[in-house]
C-alpha positions in Angstrom: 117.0 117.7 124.2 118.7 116.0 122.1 120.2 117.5 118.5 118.9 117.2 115.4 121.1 115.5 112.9 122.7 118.1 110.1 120.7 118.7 106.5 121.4 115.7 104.1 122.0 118.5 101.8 123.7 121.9 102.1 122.9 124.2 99.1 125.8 125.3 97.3 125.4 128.6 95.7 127.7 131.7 96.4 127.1 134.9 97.3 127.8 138.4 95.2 128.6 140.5 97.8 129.6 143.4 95.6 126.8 143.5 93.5 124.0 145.6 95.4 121.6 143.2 96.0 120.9 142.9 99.3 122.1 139.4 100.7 119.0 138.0 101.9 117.5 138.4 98.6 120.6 136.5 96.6 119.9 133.8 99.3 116.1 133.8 99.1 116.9 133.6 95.0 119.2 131.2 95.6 117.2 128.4 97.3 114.1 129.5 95.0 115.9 128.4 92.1 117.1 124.9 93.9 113.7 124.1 94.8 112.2 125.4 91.1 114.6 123.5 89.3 114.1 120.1 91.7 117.3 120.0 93.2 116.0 120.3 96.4 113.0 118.0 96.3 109.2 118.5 97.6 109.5 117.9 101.9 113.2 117.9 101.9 114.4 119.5 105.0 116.3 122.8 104.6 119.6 122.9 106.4 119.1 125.2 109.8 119.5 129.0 109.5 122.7 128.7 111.6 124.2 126.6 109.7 123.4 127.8 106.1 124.0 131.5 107.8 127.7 129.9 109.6 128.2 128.0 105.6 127.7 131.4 104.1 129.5 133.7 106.2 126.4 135.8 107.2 124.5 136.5 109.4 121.4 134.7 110.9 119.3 136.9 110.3 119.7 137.3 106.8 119.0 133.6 106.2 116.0 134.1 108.5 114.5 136.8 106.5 115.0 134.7 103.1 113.3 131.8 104.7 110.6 133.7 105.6 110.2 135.0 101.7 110.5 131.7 100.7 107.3 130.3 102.9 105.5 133.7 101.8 105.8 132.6 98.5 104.5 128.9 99.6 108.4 127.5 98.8 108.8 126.1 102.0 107.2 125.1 105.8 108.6 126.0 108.8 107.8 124.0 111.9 108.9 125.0 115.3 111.7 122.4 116.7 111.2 120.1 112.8 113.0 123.2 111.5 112.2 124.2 107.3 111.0 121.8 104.5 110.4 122.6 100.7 106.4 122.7 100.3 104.9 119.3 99.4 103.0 120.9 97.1 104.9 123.6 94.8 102.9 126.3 92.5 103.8 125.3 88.8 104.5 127.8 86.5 101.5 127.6 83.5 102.0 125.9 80.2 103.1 128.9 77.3 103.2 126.6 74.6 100.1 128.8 73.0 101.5 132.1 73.7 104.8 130.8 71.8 103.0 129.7 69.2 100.9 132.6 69.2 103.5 134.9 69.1 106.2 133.0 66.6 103.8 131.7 64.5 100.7 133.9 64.3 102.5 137.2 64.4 100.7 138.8 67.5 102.2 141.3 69.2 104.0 139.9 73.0 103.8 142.9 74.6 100.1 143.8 73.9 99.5 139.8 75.3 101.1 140.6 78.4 100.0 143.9 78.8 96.7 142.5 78.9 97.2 139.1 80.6 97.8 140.7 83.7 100.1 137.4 85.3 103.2 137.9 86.9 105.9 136.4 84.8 109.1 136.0 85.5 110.9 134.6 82.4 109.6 133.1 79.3 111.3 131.0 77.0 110.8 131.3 72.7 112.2 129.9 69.8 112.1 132.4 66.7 111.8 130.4 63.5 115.3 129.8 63.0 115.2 127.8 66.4 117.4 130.4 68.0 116.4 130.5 71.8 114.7 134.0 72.9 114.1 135.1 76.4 111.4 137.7 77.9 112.3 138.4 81.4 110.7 140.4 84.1 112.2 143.1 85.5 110.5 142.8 88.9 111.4 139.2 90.4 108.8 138.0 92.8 
């Protein structure tokens, strides 16, 4: 059988070994934020768990189980002997124009709104009214 030619495009990203998270999650992170951000684009193939493990200096297995959180979370598509894509079709993250506005603007309270809305955010993005950038993140990354 004859070999697949190699990934047009190896992630760059390193790893923090000495920070407690466990590797497979800084790799599943990793790639998540390539393929949120567009640098790795919808059906581009995913460069082999060998090699992004051998790139890394990890083991397989590691990239394994961060590929399979990846396709949990309908990232990517895994096809026996095509190897992994990004998903043609990504989830998109909602518009929170109205809660910014709501919440600069109007005066409600943030935490009540999200108390109540239930959705699983990760990190929103504010300006207060001097235009100074404010972040709300999540402390439980999906």
């Amino acid at each position: 059988m004859a070999k697949r030619p190699p990934s047009l495009k190896m992630p760059t990203f390193t790893l923090q070994r000495s920070s407690g998270m466990p590797l497979h999650r800084q790799v599943y992170l990793a790639v998540r934020e390539l393929v949120l951000t567009g640098r790795l684009r919808e059906g581009e193939r995913l460069p082999s768990s060998r090699a992004l493990a051998k790139t890394l200096g990890i083991s397989r297995n590691t990239v394994v189980n961060a590929y399979a959180r990846l396709a949990e979370k309908n990232l990517t598509v895994s096809t026996v002997g095509s190897g992994t894509h990004v998903a043609s079709t990504l989830p998109h993250a909602p518009d929170f124009g109205f809660l910014q506005h709501a919440v600069v603007r109007c005066g409600f309270d943030l935490a009540a709104i999200l108390r109540r809305s239930h959705y699983p955010v990760q990190r929103l993005n504010f300006l207060d009214d001097d235009g100074n950038k404010l972040y709300l993140y999540d402390s439980h990354l999906s």
